[in-house]
C-alpha positions in Angstrom: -24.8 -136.3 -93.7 -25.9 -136.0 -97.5 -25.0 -133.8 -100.0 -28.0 -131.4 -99.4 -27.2 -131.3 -95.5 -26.5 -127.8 -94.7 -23.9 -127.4 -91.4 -25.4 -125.3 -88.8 -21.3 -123.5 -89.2 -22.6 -122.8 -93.0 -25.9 -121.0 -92.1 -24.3 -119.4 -89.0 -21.6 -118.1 -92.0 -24.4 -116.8 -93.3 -26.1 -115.6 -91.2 -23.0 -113.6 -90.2 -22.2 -112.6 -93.5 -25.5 -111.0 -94.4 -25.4 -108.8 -91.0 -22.1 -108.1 -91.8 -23.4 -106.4 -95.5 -26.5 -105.0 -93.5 -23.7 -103.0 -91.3 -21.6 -102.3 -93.8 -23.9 -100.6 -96.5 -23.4 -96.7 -97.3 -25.9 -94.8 -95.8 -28.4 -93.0 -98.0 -28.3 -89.4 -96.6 -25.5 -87.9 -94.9 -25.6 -87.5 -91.2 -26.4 -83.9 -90.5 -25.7 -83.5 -86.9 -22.5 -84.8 -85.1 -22.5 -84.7 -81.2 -21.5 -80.9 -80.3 -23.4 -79.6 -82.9 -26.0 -76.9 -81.9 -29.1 -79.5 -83.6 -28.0 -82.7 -82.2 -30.4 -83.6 -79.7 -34.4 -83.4 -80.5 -36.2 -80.1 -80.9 -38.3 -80.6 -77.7 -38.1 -83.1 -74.9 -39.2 -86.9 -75.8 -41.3 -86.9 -72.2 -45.1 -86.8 -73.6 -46.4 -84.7 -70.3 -43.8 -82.1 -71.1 -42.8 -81.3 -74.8 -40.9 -78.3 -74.0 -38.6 -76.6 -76.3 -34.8 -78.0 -75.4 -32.6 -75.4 -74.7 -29.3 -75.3 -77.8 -26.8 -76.4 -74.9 -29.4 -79.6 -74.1 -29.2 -80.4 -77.5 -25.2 -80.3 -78.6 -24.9 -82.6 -75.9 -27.9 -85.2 -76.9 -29.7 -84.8 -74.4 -33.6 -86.3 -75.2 -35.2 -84.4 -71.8 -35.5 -81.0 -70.4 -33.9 -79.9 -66.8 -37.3 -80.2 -65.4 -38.2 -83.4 -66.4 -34.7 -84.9 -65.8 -35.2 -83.1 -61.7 -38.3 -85.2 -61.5 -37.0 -88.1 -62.7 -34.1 -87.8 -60.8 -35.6 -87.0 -57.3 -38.0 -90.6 -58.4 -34.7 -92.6 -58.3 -33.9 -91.2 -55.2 -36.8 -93.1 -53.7 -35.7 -96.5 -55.0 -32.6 -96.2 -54.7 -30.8 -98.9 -52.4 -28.3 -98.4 -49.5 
């Protein structure tokens, strides 16, 4: 090897080194919900044929879809389930 070679172990060092940083920064706004906290989850369910508002308990617990839609997509993966 020469003396401009570069290892594949040096770039993989930093590669790993600038990810490492990337993680490690501070964040720029404080994180204003935790889970448990009444806001959460989103506002209204992610599923684009609903929208519904998300009940306050559906949201302290994260949860991204209403009851209804989580029934229907529930009683879906009934019919592929495997035995």
């Amino acid at each position: 090897m020469g003396d401009t070679e570069v290892s594949m172990e040096d770039i993989a060092q930093d590669v790993e080194l600038k990810q490492w940083e990337l993680n490690n920064q501070s964040r720029t706004e404080p994180v204003k919900y935790a889970p448990g906290d009444e806001g959460y989850g989103p506002e209204f369910c992610v599923n684009d044929d609903c929208g519904s508002e998300m009940p306050a308990a559906r949201r302290a617990h994260g949860f991204r879809v209403c009851v209804g839609c989580k029934s229907i997509e529930e009683e879906r993966g009934k019919h592929l389930r495997r035995y």
